[in-house]
KENU-805791 format. One line per 3 residues: number of its first residue (from 1); their letters; for each residue x, y, z of C-alpha. Coordinates in Angstrom, 1 decimal, padded with zeros to 4 digits. Last residue first. Layout:
NUM = a = X:Y:Z  ...
This chain:
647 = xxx = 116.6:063.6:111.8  116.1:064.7:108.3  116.3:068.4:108.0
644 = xxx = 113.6:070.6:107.7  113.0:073.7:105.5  109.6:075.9:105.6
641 = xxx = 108.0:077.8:103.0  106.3:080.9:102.6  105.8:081.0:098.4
638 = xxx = 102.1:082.8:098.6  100.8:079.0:098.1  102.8:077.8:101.3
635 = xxx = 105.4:075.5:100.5  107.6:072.4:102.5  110.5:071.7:101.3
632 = xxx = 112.2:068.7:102.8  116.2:068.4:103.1  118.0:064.5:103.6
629 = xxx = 118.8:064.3:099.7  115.9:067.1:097.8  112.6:066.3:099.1
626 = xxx = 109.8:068.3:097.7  106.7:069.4:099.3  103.7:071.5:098.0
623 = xxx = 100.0:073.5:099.8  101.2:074.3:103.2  098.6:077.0:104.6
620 = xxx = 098.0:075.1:108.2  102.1:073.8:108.2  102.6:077.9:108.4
617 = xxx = 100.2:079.0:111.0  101.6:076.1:113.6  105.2:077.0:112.8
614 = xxx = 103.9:081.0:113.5  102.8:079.9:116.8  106.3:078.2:117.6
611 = xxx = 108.5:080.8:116.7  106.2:083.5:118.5  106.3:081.5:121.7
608 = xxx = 109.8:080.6:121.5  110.8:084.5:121.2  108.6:085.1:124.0
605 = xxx = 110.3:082.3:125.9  114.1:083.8:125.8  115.5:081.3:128.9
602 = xxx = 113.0:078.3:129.3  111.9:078.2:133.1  108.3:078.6:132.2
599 = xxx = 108.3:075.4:129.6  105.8:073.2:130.6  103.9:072.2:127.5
596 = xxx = 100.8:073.5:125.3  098.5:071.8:122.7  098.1:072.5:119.2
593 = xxx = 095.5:071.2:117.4  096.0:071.5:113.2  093.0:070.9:111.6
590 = xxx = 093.9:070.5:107.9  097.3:069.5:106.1  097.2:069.4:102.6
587 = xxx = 100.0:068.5:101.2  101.2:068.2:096.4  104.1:066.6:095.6
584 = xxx = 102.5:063.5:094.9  099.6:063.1:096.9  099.9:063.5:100.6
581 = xxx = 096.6:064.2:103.0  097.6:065.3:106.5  095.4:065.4:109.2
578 = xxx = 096.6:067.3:112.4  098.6:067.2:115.6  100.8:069.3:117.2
575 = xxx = 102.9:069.9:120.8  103.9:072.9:122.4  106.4:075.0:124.7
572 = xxx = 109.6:073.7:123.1  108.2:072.3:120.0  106.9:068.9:118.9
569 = xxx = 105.1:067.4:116.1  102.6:064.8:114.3  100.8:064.7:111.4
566 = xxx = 098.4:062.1:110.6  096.8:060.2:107.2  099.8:058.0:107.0
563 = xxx = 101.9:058.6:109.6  103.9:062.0:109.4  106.6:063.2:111.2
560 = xxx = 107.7:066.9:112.7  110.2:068.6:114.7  110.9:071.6:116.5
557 = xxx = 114.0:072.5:118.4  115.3:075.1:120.1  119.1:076.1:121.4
554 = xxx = 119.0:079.3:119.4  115.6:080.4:117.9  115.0:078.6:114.5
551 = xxx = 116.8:080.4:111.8  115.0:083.2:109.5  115.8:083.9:105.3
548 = xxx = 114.5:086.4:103.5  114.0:085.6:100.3  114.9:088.0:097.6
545 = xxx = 112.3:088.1:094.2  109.9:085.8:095.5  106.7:087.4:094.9
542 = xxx = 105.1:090.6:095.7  108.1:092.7:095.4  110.9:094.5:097.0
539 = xxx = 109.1:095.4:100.0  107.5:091.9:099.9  110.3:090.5:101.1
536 = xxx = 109.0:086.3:100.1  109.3:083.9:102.9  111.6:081.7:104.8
533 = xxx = 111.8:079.7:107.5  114.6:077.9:109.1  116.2:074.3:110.1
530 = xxx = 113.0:072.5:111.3  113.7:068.7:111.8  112.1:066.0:110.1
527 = xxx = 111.6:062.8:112.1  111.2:058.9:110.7  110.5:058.0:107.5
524 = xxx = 106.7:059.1:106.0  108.8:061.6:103.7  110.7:059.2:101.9
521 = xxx = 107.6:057.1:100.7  107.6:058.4:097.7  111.3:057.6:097.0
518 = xxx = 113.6:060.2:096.7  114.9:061.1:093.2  118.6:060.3:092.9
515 = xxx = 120.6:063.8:092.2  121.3:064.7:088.7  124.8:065.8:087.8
512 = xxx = 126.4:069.1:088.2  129.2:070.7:086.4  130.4:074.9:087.8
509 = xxx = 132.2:076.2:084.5  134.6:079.5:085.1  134.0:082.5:082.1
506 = xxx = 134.7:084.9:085.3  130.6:085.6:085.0  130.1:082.4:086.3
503 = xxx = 128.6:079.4:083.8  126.6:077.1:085.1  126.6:073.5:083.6
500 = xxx = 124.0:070.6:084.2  124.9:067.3:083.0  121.7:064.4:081.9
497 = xxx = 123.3:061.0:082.5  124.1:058.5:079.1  125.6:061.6:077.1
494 = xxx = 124.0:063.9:074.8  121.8:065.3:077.8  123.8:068.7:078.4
491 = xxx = 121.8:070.8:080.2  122.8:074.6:079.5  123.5:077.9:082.4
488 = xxx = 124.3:081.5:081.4  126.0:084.1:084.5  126.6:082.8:087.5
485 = xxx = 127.9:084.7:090.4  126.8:081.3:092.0  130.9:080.7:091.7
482 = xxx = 130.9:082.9:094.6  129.1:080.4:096.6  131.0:077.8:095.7
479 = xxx = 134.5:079.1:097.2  132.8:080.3:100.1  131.3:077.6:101.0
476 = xxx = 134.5:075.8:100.3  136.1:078.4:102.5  133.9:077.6:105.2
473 = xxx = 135.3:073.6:105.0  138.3:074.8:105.1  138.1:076.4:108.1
470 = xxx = 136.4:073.2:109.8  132.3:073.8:110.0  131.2:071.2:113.0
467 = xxx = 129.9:073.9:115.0  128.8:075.9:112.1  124.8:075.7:112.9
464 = xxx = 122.5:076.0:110.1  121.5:078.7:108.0  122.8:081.1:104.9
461 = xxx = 120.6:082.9:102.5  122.1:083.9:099.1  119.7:086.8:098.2
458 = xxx = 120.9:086.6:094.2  121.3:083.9:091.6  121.5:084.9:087.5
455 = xxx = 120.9:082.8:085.2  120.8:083.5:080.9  119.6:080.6:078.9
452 = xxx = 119.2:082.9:076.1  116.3:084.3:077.6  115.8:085.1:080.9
449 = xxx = 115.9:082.9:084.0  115.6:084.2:087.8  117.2:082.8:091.1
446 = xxx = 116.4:083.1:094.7  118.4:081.7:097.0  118.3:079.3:100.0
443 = xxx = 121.6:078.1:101.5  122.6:075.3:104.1  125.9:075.4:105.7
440 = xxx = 129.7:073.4:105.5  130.4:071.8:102.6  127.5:072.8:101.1
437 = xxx = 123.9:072.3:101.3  120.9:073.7:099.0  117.8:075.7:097.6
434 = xxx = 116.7:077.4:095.1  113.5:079.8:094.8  112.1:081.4:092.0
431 = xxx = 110.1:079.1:089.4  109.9:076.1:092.5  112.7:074.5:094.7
428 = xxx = 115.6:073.9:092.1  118.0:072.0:093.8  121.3:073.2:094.3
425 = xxx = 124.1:069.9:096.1  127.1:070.8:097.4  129.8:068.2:097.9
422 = xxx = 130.5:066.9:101.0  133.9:066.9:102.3  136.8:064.5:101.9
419 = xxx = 138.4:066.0:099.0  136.5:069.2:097.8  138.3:070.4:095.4
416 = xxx = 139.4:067.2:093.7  139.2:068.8:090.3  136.5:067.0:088.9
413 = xxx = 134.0:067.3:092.5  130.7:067.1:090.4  127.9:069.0:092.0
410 = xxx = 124.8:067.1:092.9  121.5:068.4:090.9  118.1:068.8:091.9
407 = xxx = 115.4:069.3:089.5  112.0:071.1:090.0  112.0:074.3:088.5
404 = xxx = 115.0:074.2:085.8  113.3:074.4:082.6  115.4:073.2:079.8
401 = xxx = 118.4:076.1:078.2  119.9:073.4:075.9  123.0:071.7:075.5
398 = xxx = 126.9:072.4:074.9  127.7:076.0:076.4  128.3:078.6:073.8
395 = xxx = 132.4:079.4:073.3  132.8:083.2:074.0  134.4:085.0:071.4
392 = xxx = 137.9:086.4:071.4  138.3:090.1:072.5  141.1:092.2:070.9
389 = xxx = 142.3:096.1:072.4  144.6:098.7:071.1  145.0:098.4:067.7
386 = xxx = 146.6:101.0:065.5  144.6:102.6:063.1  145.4:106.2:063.9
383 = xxx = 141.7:107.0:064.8  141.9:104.0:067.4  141.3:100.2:066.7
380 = xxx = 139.1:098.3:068.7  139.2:094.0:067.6  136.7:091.5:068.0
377 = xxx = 137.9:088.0:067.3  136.2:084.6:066.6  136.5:085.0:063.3
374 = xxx = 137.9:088.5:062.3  135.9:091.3:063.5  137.4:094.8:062.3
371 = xxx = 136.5:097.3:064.6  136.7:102.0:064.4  136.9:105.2:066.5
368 = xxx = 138.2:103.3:070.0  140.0:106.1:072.4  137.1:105.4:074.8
365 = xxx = 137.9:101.4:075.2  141.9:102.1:075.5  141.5:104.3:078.1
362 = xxx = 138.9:101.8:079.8  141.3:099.0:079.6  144.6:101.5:080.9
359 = xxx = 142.4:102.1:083.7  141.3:098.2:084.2  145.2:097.5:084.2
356 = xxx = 146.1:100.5:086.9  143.3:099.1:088.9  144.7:095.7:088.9
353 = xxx = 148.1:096.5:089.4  147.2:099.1:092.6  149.6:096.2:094.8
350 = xxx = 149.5:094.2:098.0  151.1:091.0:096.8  147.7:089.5:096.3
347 = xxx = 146.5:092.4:094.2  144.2:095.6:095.3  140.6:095.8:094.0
344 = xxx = 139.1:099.2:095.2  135.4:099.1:094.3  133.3:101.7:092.3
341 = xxx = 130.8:100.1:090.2  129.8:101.5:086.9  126.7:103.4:085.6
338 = xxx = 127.1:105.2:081.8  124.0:107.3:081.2  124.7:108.6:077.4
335 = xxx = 127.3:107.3:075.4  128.9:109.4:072.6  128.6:107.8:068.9
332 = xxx = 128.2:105.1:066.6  131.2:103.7:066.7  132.7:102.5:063.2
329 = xxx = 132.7:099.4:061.1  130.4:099.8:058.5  127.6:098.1:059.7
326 = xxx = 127.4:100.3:062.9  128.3:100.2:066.9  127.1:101.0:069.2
323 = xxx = 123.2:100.9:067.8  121.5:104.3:067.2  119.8:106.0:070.3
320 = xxx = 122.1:108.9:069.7  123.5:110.0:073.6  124.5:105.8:073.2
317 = xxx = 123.7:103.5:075.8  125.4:102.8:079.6  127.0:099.7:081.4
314 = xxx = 129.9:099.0:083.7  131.2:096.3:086.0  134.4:096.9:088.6
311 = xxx = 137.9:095.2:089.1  139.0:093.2:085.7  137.5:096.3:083.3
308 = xxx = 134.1:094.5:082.8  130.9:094.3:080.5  128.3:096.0:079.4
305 = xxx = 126.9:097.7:076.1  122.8:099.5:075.1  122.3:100.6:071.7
302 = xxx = 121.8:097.2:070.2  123.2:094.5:072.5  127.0:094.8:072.8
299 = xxx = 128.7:093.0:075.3  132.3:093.9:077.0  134.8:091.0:079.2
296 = xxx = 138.0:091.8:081.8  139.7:088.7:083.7  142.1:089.1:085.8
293 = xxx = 143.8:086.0:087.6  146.8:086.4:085.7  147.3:090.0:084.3
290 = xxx = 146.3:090.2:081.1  148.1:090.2:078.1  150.1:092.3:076.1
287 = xxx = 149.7:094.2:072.7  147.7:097.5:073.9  145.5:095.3:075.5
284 = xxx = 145.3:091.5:074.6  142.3:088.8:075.1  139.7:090.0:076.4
281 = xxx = 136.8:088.5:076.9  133.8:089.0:074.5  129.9:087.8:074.8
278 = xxx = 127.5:087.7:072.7  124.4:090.1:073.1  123.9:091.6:069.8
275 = xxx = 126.3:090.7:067.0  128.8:094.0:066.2  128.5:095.2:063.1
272 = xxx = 124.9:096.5:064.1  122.1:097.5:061.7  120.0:100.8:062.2
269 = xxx = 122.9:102.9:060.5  121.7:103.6:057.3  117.8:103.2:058.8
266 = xxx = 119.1:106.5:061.0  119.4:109.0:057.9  116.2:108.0:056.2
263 = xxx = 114.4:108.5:059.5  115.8:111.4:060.0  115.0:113.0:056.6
260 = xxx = 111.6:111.1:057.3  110.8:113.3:060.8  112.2:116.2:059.0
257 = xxx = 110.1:116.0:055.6  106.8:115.3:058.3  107.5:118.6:059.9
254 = xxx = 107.6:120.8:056.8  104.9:119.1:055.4  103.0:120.1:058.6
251 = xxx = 103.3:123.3:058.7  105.3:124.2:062.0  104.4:125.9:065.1
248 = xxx = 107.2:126.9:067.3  107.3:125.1:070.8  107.3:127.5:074.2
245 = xxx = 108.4:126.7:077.5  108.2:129.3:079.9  104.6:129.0:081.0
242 = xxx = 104.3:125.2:081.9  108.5:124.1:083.3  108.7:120.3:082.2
239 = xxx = 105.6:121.1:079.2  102.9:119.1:078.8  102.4:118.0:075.4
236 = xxx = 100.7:118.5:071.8  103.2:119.7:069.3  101.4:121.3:067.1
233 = xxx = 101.1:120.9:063.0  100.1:122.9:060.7  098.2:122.3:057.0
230 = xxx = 095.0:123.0:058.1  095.2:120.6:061.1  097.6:117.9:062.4
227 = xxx = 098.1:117.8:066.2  101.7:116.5:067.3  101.6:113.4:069.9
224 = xxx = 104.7:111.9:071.0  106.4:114.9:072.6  107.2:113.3:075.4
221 = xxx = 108.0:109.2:075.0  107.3:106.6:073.0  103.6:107.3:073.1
218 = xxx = 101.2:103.9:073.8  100.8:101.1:071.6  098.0:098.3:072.6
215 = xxx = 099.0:094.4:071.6  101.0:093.5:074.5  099.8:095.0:077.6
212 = xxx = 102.5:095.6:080.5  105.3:095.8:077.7  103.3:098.7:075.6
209 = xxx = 104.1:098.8:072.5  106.1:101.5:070.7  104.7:105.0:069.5
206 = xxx = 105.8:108.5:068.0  102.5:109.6:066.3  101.4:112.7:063.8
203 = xxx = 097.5:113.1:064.7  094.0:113.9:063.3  091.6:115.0:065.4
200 = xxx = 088.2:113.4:065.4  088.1:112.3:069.0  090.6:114.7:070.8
197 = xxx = 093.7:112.8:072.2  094.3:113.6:075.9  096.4:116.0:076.7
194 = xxx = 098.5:115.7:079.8  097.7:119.0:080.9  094.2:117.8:081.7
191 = xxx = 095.2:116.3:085.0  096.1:112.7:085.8  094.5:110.9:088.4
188 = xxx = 095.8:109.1:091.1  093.8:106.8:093.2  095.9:105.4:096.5
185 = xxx = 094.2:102.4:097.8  094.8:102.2:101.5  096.6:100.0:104.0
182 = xxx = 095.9:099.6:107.5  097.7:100.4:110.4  097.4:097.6:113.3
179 = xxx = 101.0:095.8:112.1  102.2:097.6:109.0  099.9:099.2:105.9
176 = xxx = 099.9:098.6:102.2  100.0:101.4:100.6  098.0:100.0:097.2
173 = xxx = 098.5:102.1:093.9  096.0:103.1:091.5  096.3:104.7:087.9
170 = xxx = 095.3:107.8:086.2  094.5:108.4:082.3  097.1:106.8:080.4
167 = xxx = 097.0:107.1:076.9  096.2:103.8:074.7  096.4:103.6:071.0
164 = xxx = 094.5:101.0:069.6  095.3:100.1:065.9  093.3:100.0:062.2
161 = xxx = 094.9:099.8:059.1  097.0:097.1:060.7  100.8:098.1:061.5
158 = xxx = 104.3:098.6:059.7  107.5:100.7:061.0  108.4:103.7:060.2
155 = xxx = 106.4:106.7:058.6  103.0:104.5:058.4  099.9:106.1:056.4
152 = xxx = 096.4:107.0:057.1  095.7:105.1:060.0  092.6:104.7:061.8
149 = xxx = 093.3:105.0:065.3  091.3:102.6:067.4  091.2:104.6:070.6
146 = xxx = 091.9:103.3:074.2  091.8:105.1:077.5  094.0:103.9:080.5
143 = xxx = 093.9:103.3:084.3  096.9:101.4:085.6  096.8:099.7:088.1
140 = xxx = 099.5:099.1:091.2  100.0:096.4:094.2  098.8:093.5:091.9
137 = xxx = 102.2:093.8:090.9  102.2:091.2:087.2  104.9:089.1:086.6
134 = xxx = 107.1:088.9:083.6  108.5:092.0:084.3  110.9:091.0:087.1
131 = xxx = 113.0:093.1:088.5  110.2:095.7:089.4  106.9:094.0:089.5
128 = xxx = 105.0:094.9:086.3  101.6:096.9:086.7  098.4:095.8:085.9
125 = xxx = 096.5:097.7:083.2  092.8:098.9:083.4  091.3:099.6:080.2
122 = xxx = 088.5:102.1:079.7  087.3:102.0:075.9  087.2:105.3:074.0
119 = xxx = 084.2:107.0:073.4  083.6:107.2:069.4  084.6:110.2:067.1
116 = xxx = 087.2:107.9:066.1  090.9:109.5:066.2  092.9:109.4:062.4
113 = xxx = 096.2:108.6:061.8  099.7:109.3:060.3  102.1:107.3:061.8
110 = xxx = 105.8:106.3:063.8  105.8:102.6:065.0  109.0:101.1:066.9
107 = xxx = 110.0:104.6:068.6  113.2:104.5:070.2  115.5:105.7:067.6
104 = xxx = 112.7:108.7:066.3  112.4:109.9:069.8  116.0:109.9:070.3
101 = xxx = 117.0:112.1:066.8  120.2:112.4:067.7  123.0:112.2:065.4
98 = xxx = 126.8:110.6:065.5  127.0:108.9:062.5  126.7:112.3:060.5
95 = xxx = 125.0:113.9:057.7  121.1:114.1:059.1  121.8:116.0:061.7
92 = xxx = 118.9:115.3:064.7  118.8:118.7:066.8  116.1:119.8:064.8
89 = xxx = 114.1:116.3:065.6  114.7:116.5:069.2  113.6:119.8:070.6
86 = xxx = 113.6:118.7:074.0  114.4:115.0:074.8  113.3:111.6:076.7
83 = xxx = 110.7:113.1:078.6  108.3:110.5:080.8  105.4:112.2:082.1
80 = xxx = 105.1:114.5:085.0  102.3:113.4:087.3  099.1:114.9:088.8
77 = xxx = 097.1:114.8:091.9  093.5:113.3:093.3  093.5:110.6:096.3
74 = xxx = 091.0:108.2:097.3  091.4:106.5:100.4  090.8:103.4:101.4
71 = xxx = 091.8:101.4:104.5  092.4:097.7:104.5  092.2:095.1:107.7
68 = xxx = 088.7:095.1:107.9  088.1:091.6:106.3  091.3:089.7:107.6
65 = xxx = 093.8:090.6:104.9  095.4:087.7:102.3  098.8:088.6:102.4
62 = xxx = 100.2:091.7:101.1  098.0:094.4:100.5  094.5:093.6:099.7
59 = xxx = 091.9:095.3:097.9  088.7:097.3:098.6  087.2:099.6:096.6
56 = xxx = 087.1:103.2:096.1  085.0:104.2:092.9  086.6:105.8:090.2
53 = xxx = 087.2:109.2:090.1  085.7:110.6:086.2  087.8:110.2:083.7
50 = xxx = 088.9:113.7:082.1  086.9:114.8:079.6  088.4:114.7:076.2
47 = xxx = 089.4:117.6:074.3  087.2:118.6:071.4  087.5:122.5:072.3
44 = xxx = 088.5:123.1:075.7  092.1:123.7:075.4  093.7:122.9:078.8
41 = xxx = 096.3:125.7:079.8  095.2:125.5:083.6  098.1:122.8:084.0
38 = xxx = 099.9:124.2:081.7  100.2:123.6:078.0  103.4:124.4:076.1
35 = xxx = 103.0:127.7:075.0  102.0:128.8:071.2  104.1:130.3:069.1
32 = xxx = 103.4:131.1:065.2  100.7:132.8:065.1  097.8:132.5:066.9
29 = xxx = 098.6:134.7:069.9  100.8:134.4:072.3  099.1:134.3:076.4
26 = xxx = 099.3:137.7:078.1  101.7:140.5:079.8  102.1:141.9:076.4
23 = xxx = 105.8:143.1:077.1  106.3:139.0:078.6  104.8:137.3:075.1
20 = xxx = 107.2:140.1:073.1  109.9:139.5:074.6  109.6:135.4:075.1
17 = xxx = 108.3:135.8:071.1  111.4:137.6:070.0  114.0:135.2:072.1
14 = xxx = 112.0:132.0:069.7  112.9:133.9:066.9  116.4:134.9:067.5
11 = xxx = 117.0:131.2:068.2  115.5:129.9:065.0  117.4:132.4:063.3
8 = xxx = 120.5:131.4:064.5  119.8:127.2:064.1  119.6:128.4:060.3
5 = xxx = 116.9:126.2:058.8  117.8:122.9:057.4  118.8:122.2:053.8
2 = xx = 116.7:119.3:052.4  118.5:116.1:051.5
């Protein structure tokens, strides 16, 4: 292992050239210190251009626009990129379990490689919508140039002699506008500070692949890029603060003997002890056990851990990158970015014995220096030895994670919970949106599944009247609407009928077994009632992420019916009628007249008015149905949707 300079002299260096640079009054020579380039600080020689504005065109925000209902604007600026440390290799030991080294840990490829002399390719990259990356937000676009870099040799990782490298270049955003304001297309483009790759220049480079467009690799994070010429190497970057931050040139062996030193040093730790992503509760702390009705869990996936203290939920990484916890047994390391939630839980006879236990938890957690796992059991040992916490594994559900959109399910009553009341029913409505009845209301909810058969529910719509709601009828809601805190889900079809379990984040099972299909003819008998709309909040996204949820106007009705090829309905102040075509799931419903009715003396009428006319726009753009007990869906193709109940 190579001996590292003196962190002293380095400093005394670096305060020589600041004195120096600011006696001068002028830029450093071409020694040994160079600035980290400005924004006027753009070398000229071989860098490329920057893009050229692209041409304003029009695009829509929201739902489909009327033809002048979008602005556009093109606007010029810059952006900071993304740092995730200063000075990071020399501040990565190489002798200890606790080193840094960040942009080494997060970097999947690190290379040696060549930039074509040919004009990169323009890509343009949609962006992710936030919460949900597996759909795209045609609300922004990234603009991006691509070079196949020619690589010479690979530090970490493996690759193709060949692979495309993309930098971003700008991107374009849609403001989309409210009421009579239009929206506008925002263009941003980056300035030269960003350094661009030059064509023919031969870099050192920190990448990983790019989750909006699998298959190009883009810098891990700042400094990424370090020039390689006559035997030196620069760190090519913009600088956080451009004329006071300075980098010290370095030859290049010396720099690529550090980067492997720490690569060497982090590939001894780059295995976990502790399986990624399974689950532990807890079982004893300090040698007792919980209080009853607690229950406190902790997850490890890779450098990143969860879990609960009984009252509030936590998270964070480690400072290091590295996983938490290695193959030899010990912790990995200080924790960076730790987030938990702050609420006051209190115990049924009024006292602080839940917070003093999640306390005593979290002291516990922190004082931990090595684990052993034994079976099922994870156990946290402090630097005496002595153990002060043990988990036991969570069982896995029985079954598979099977697609969920399109099922309905009636929840089992095993315990007698619900007695004489109805059981709830969740049917899955499409790939976001859920849908149901309880004891006493109606829900709709949005829900989202990863991998692993991980669920989570969120939004939790309520609507329908609560007239005939008994208390305990509304604490049954309540009762199975917390339990929707779900947290990994399975279908279990060993037995004669298919069983659905849901597992809550208290470690509790919710069972649900299929609900009889309707017949096909179900939604030609008799009158459908309108119970509420709902639609996608497209501040949060462009799809259903949270629905928002709106109840009929109080004390009005509208209904529907269909006969054969005909729709029929009524409102308040109007009447409709239109064709209908029904094939499977899928409606078409064309022509829609609607006619008006007496209803001047009706109390709140602009309301009515606006209810009813929107009614009318939505049955014109309804695409899908499903029928789920006595409820019909009814589905716009931007997920708008409307909820009757059978009359």
């Amino acid at each position: 292992m190579r001996i590292l300079r003196s962190t002293a002299y380095a400093a005394l260096l670096l305060w020589a050239v600041i004195l120096a640079t600011v006696v001068c009054s002028g830029e450093p020579d071409s020694g040994d210190v160079e600035p980290a380039p400005g924004m006027d600080q753009m070398e000229s020689s071989g860098a490329t251009a920057e893009p050229a504005t692209a041409e304003p065109r029009q695009v829509q925000a929201g739902p489909p626009p009327t033809a002048t209902s979008v602005a556009l604007a093109v606007v010029a600026t810059t952006t900071e990129p993304l740092y995730i440390t200063t000075a990071d290799l020399d501040n990565a030991p190489t002798g200890s379990s606790d080193g840094r080294g960040k942009i080494v840990a997060h970097s999947t490829l690190i290379l040696i490689g060549t930039v074509p002399d040919a004009e990169p390719r323009v890509e343009r990259i949609s962006g992710r919508i936030l919460g949900d990356p597996s759909r795209p937000d045609p609300n922004w676009t990234t603009i991006a140039y691509v070079h196949d870099v020619q690589v010479e040799r690979y530090l970490k990782g493996s690759g193709p002699a060949t692979l495309p490298v993309m930098q971003a270049t700008g991107h374009e955003t849609v403001l989309p506008g409210s009421g009579a304001t239009p929206g506008f297309l925002n263009h941003v483009r980056y300035s030269a500070h960003h350094y661009y790759l030059e064509r023919g220049g031969r870099y050192l480079l920190f990448l990983r692949e790019s989750d909006r467009a699998p298959g190009l690799w883009l810098g891990t994070g700042e400094p990424y890029k370090y020039h390689l010429f006559e035997g030196r190497a620069r760190v090519r970057t913009p600088a956080r603060d451009p004329g006071r931050t300075f980098y010290i040139k370095r030859g290049e062996e010396d720099l690529l003997e550090r980067v492997q030193d720490v690569i060497d040093y982090q590939s001894a730790f780059a295995s976990s002890g502790i399986p990624n992503g399974i689950r532990w509760n807890l079982e004893s702390l300090d040698a007792g056990p919980l209080l009853e009705g607690t229950f406190i869990a902790f997850t490890v996936d890779g450098n990143s851990y969860g879990g609960g203290d009984g009252c509030n939920t936590f998270g964070g990484r480690t400072e290091s990158g590295l996983p938490v916890a290695d193959k030899n047994g010990s912790f990995s390391g200080s924790a960076q970015g730790t987030a938990e939630t702050l609420a006051l839980c209190v115990s049924s006879d009024g006292s602080d014995d839940i917070m003093k236990q999640a306390e005593a938890y979290k002291r516990a957690v922190r004082s931990g220096r090595t684990f052993e796992i034994e079976g099922d059991r994870l156990k946290i040992l402090d630097g005496s030895g002595k153990v002060r916490v043990v988990f036991v594994r969570r069982a896995t559900l029985s079954g598979q994670p099977v697609e969920l959109a399109g099922t309905q399910w009636r929840m089992v009553d095993e315990d007698g919970e619900y007695g004489d009341a109805p059981v709830a029913t969740l049917a899955f409505l499409n790939e976001n949106l859920a849908g149901g009845t309880t004891a006493c209301r109606d829900f709709v909810l949005d829900y989202r599944v990863r991998e692993g058969g991980k669920l989570s529910f969120s939004g939790r719509g309520r609507y329908g009247p609560t007239d005939t709601c008994t208390e305990e009828m509304v604490e049954l809601e309540r009762s199975f609407r917390r339990g929707l805190s779900s947290d990994d889900y399975a279908v279990d079809d060993s037995s004669a009928e298919s069983v659905l379990r849901i597992r809550t984040y208290r470690d509790e099972i919710l069972s649900f077994e299929p609900m009889p299909q309707a017949a096909e003819d179900r939604v030609y008998r008799g009158e459908w009632s309108l119970a509420a709309f709902t639609k996608p909040d497209r501040v949060n996204s462009w799809y259903t992420v949270y629905a928002e949820t709106t109840e009929l106007v109080r004390g009005t009705e509208l209904t529907i019916s269909f006969e054969e090829d005909r729709l029929l309905g009524h409102g308040e102040c109007h009447s409709y009628e239109g064709s209908v075509s029904i094939e499977g799931p899928t409606i078409e419903v064309q022509d829609v007249v609607v006619a008006e009715k007496p209803c001047d003396e009706i109390e709140g009428l602009e309301g009515i008015m606006d209810q009813e006319m929107r009614f009318a726009e939505f049955l014109n753009r309804a695409t899908s149905f499903r029928i789920y007990g006595d409820r019909l869906f009814v589905q716009t193709e931007d997920h708008d949707a409307l909820l009757f109940r059978a009359e």
